[in-house]
PDB file of N, CA, C and O in Angstrom:
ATOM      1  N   UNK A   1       8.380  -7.434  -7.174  1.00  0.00           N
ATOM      2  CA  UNK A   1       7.004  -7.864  -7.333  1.00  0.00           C
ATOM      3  C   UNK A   1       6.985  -9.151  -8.158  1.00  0.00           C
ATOM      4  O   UNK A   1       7.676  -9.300  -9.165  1.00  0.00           O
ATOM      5  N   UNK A   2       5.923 -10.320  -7.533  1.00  0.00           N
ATOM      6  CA  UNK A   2       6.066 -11.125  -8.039  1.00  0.00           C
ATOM      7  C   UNK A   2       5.166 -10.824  -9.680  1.00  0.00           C
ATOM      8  O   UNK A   2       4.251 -10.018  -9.852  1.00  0.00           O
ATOM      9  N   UNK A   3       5.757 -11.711 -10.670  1.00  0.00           N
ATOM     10  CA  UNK A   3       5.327 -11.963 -11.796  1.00  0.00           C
ATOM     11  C   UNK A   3       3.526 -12.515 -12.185  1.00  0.00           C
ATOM     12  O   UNK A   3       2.822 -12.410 -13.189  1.00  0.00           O
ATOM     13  N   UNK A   4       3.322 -13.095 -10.852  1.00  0.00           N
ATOM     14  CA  UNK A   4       1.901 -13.742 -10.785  1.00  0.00           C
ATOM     15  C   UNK A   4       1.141 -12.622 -10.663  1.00  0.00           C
ATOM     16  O   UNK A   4       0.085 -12.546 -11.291  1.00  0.00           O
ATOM     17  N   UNK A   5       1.555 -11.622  -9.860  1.00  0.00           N
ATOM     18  CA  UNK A   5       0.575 -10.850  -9.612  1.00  0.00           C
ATOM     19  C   UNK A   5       0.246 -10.068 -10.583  1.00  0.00           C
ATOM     20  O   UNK A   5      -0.873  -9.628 -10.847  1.00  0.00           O
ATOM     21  N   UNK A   6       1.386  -9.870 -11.200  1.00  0.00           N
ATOM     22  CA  UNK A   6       0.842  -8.932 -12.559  1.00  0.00           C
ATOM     23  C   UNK A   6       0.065  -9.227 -13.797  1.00  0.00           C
ATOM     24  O   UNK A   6      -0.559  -8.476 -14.547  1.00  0.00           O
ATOM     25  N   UNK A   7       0.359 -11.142 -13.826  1.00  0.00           N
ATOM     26  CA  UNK A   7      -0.027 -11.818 -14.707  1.00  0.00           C
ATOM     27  C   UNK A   7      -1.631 -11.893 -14.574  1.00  0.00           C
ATOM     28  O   UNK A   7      -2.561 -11.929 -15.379  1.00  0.00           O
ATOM     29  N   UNK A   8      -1.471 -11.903 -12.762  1.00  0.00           N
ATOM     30  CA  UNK A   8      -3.051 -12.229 -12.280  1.00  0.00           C
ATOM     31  C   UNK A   8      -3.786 -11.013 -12.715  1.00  0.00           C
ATOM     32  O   UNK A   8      -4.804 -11.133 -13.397  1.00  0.00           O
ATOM     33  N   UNK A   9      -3.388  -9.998 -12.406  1.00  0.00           N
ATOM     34  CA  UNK A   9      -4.415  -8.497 -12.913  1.00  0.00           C
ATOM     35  C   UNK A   9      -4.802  -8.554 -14.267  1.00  0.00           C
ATOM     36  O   UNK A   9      -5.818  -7.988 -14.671  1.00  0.00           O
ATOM     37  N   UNK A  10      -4.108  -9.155 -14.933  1.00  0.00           N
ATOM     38  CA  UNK A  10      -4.255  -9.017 -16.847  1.00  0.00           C
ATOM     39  C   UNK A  10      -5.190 -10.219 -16.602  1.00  0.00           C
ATOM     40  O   UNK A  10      -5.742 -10.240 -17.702  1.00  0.00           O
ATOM     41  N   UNK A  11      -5.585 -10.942 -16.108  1.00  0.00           N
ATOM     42  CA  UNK A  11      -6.075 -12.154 -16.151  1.00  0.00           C
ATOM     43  C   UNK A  11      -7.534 -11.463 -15.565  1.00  0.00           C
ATOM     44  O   UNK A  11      -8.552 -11.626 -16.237  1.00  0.00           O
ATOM     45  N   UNK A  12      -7.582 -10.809 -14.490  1.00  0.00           N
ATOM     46  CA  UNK A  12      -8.874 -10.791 -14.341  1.00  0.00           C
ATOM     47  C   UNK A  12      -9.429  -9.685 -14.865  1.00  0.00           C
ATOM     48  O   UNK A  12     -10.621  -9.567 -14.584  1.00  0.00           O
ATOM     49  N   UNK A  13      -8.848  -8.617 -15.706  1.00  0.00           N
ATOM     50  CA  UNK A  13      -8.820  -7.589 -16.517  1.00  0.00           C
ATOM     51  C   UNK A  13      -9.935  -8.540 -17.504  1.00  0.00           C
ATOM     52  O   UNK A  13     -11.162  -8.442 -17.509  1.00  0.00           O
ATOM     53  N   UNK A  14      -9.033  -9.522 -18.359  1.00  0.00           N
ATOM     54  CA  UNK A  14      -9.975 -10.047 -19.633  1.00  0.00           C
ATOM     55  C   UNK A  14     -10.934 -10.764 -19.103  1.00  0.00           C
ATOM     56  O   UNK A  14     -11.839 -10.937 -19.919  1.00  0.00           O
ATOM     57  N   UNK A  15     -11.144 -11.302 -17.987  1.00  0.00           N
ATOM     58  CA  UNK A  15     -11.949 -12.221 -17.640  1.00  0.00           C
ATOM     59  C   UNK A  15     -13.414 -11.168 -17.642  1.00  0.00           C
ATOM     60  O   UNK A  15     -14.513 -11.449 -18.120  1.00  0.00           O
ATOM     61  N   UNK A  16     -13.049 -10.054 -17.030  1.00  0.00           N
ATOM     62  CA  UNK A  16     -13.868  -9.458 -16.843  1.00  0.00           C
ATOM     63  C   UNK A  16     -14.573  -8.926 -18.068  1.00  0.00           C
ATOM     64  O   UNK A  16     -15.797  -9.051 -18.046  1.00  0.00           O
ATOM     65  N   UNK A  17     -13.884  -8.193 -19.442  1.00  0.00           N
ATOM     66  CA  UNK A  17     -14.189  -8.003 -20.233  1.00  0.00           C
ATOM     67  C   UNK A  17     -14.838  -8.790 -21.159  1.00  0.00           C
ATOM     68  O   UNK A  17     -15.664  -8.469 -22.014  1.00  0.00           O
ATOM     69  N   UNK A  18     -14.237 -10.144 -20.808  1.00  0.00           N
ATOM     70  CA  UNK A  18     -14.863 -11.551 -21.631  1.00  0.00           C
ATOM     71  C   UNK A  18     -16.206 -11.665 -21.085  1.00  0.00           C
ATOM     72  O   UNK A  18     -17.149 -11.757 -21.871  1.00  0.00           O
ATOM     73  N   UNK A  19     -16.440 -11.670 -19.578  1.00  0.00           N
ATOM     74  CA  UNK A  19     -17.846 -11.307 -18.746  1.00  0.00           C
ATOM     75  C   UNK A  19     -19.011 -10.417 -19.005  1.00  0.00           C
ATOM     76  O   UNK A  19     -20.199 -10.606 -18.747  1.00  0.00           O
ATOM     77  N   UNK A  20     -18.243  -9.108 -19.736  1.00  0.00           N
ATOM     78  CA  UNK A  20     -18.816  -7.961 -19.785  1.00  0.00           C
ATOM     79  C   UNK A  20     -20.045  -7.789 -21.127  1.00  0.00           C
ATOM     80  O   UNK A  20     -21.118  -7.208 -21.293  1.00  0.00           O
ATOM     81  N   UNK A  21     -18.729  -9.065 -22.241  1.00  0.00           N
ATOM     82  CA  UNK A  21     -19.313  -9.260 -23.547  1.00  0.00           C
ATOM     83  C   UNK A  21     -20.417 -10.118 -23.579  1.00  0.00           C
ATOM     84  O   UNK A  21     -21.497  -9.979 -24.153  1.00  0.00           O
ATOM     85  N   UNK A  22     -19.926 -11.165 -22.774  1.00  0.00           N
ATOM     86  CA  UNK A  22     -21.057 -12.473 -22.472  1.00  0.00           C
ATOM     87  C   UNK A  22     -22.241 -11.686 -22.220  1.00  0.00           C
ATOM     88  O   UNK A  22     -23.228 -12.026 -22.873  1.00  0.00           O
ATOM     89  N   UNK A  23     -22.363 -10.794 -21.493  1.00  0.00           N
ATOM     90  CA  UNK A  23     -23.543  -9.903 -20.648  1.00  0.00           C
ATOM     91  C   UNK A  23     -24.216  -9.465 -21.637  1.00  0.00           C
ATOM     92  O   UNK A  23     -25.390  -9.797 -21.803  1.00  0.00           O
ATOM     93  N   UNK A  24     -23.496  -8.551 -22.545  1.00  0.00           N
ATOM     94  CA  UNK A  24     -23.836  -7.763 -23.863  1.00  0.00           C
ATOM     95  C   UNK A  24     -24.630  -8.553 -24.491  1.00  0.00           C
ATOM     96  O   UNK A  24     -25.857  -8.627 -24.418  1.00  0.00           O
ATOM     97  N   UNK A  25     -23.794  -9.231 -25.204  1.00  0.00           N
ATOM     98  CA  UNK A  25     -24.569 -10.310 -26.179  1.00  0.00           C
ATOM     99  C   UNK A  25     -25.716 -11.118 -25.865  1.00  0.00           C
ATOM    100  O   UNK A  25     -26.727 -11.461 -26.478  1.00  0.00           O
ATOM    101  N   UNK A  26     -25.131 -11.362 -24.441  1.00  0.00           N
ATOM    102  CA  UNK A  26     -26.460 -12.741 -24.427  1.00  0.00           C
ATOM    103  C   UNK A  26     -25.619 -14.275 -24.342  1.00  0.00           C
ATOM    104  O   UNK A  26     -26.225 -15.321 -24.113  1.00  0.00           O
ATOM    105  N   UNK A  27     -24.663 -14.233 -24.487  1.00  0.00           N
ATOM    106  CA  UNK A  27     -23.955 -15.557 -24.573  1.00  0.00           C
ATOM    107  C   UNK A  27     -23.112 -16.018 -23.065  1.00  0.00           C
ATOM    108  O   UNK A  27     -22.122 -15.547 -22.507  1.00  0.00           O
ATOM    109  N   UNK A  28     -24.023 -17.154 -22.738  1.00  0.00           N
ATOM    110  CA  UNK A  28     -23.701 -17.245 -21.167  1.00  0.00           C
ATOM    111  C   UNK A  28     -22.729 -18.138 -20.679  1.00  0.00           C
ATOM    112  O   UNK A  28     -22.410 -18.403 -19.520  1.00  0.00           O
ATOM    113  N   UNK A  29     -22.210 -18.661 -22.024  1.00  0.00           N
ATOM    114  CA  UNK A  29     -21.130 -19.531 -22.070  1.00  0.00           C
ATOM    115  C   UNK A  29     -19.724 -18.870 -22.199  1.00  0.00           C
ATOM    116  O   UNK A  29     -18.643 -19.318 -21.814  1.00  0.00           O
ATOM    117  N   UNK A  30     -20.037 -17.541 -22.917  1.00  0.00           N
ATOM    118  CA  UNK A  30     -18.816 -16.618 -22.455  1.00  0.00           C
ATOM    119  C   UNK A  30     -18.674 -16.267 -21.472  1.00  0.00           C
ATOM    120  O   UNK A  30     -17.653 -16.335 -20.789  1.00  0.00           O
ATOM    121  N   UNK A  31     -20.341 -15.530 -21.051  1.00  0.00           N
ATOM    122  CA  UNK A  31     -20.216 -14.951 -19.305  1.00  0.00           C
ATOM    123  C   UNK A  31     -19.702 -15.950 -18.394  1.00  0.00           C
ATOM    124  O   UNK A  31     -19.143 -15.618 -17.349  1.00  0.00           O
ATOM    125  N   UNK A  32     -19.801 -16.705 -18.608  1.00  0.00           N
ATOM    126  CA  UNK A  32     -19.386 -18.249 -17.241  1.00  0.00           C
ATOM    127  C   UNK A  32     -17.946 -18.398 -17.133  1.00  0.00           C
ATOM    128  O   UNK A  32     -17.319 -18.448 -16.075  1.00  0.00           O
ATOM    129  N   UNK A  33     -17.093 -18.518 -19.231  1.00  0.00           N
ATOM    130  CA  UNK A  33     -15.900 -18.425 -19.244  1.00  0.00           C
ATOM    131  C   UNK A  33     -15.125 -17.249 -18.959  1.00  0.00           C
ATOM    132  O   UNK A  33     -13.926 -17.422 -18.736  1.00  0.00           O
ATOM    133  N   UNK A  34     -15.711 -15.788 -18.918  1.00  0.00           N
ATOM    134  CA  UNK A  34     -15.119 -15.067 -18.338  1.00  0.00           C
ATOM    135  C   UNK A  34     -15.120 -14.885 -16.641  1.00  0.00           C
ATOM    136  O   UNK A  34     -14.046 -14.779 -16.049  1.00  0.00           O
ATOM    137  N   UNK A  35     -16.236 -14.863 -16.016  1.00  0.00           N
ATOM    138  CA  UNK A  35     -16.112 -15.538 -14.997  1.00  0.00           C
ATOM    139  C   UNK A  35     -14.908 -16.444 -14.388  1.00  0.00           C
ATOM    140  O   UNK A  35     -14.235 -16.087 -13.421  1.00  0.00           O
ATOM    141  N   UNK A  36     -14.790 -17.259 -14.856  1.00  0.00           N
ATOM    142  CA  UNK A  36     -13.659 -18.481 -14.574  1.00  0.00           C
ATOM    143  C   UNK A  36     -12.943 -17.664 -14.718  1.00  0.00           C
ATOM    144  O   UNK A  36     -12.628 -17.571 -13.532  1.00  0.00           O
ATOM    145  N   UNK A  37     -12.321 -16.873 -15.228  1.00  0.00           N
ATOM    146  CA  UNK A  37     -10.810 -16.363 -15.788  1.00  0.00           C
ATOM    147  C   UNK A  37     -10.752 -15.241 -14.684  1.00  0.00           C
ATOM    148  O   UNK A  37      -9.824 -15.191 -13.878  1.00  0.00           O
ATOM    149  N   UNK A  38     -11.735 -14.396 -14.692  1.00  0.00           N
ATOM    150  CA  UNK A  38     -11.547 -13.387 -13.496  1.00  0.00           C
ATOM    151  C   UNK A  38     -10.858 -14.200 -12.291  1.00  0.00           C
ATOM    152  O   UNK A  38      -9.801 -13.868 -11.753  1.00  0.00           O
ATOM    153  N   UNK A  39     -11.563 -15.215 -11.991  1.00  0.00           N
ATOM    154  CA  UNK A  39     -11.315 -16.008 -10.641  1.00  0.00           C
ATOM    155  C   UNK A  39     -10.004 -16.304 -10.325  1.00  0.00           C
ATOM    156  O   UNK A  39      -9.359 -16.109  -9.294  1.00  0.00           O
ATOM    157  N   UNK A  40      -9.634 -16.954 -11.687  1.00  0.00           N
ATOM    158  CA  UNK A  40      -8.637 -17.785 -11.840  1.00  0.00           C
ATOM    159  C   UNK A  40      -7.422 -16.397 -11.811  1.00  0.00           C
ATOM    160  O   UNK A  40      -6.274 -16.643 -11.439  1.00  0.00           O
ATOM    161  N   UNK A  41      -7.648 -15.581 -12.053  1.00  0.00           N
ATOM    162  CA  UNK A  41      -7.028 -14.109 -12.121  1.00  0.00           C
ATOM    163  C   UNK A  41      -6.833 -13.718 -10.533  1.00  0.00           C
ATOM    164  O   UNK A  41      -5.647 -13.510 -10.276  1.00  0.00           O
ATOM    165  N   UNK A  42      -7.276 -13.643  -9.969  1.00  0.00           N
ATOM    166  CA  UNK A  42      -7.494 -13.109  -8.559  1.00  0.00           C
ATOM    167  C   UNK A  42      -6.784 -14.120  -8.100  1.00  0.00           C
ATOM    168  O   UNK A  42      -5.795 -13.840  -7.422  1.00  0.00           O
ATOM    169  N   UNK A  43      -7.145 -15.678  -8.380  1.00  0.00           N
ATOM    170  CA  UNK A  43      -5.998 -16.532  -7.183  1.00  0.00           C
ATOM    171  C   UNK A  43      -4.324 -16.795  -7.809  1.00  0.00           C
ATOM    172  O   UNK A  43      -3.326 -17.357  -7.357  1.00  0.00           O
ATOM    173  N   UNK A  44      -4.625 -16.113  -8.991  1.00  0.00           N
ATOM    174  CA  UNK A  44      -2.900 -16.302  -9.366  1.00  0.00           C
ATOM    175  C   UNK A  44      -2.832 -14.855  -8.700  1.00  0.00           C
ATOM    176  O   UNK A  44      -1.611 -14.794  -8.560  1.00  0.00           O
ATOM    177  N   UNK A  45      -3.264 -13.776  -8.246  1.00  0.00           N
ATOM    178  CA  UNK A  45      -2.731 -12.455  -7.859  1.00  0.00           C
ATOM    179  C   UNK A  45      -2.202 -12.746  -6.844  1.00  0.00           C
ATOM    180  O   UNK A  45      -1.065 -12.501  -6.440  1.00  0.00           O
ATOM    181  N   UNK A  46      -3.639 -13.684  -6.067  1.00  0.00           N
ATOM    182  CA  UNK A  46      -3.148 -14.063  -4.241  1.00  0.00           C
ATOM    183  C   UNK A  46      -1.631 -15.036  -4.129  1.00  0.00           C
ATOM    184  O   UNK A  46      -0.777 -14.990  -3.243  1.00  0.00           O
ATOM    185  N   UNK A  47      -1.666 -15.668  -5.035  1.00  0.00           N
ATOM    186  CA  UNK A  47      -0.509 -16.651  -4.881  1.00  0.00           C
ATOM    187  C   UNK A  47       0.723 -15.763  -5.174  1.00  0.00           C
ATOM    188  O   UNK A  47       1.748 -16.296  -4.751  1.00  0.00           O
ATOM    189  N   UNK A  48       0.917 -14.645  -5.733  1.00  0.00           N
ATOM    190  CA  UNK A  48       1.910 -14.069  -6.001  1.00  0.00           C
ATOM    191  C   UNK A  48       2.269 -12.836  -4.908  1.00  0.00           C
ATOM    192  O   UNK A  48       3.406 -12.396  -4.738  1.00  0.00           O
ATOM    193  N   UNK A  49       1.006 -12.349  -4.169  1.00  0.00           N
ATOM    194  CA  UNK A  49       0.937 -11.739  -2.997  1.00  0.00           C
ATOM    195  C   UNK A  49       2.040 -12.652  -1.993  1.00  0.00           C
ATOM    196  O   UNK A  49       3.136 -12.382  -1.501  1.00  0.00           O
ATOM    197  N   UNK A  50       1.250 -13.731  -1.969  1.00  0.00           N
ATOM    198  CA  UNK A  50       1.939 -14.806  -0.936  1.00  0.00           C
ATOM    199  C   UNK A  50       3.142 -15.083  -1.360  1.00  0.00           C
ATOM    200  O   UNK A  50       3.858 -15.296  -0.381  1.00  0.00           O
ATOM    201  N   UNK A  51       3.919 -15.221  -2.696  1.00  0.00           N
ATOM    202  CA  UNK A  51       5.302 -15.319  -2.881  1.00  0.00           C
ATOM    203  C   UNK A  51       6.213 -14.286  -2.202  1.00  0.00           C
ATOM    204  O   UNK A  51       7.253 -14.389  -1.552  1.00  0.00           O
ATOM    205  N   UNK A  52       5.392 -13.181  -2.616  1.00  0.00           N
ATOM    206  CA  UNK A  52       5.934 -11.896  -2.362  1.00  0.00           C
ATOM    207  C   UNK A  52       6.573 -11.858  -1.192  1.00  0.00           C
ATOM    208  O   UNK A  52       7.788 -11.756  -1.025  1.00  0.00           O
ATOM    209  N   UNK A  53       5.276 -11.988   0.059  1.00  0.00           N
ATOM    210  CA  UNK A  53       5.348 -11.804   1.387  1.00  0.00           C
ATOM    211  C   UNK A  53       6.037 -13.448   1.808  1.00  0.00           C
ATOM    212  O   UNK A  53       5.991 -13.223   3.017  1.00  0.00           O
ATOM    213  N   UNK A  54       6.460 -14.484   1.757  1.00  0.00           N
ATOM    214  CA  UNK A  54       7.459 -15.434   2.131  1.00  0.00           C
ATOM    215  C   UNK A  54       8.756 -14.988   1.811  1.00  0.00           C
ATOM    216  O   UNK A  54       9.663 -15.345   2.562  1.00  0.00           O
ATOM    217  N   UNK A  55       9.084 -14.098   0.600  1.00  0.00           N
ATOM    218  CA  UNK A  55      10.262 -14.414  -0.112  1.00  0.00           C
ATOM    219  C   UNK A  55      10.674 -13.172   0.492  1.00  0.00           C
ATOM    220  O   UNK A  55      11.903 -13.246   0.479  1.00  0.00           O
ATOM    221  N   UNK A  56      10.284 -11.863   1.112  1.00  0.00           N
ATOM    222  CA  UNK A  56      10.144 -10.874   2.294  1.00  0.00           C
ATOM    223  C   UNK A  56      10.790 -11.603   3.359  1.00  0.00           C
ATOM    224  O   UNK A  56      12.020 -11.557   3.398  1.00  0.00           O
ATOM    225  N   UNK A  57      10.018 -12.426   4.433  1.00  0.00           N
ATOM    226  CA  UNK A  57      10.363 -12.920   4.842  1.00  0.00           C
ATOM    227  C   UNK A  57      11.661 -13.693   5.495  1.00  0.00           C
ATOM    228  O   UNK A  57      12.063 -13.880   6.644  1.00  0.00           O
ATOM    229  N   UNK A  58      12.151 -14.080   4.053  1.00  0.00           N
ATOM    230  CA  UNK A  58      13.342 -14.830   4.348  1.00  0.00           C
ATOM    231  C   UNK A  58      14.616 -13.715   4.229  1.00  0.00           C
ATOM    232  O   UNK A  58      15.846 -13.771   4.225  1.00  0.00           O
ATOM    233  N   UNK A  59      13.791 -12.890   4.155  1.00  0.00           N
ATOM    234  CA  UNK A  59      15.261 -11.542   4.001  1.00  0.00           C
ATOM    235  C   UNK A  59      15.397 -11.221   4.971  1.00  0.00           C
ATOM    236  O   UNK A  59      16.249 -10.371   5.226  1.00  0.00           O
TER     237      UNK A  59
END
């Protein structure tokens, strides 16, 4: 398993929680920055999906 993908789950784990707080509080500059991080979480998952399945591939 690639490394991205796992990195990516912890990534959209806090993003989300960073989201969750923004929500709580009221602070929409967190919600936005957690946001971003979820995202940014999910396309490092996909990119590590896709390592996965090339590096499959060549076997």
């Amino acid at each position: 398993m690639d490394n991205n993908r796992i990195e990516g789950a912890v990534r959209q784990a806090k993003g989300s929680i960073k989201e969750a707080a923004g929500k709580i509080t009221g602070n929409v500059q967190m919600q936005a920055e957690g946001r971003a991080e979820k995202i940014a979480g999910q396309l490092q998952g996909k990119y590590g999906q896709t390592n996965d399945a090339f590096s499959r591939s060549l076997k």
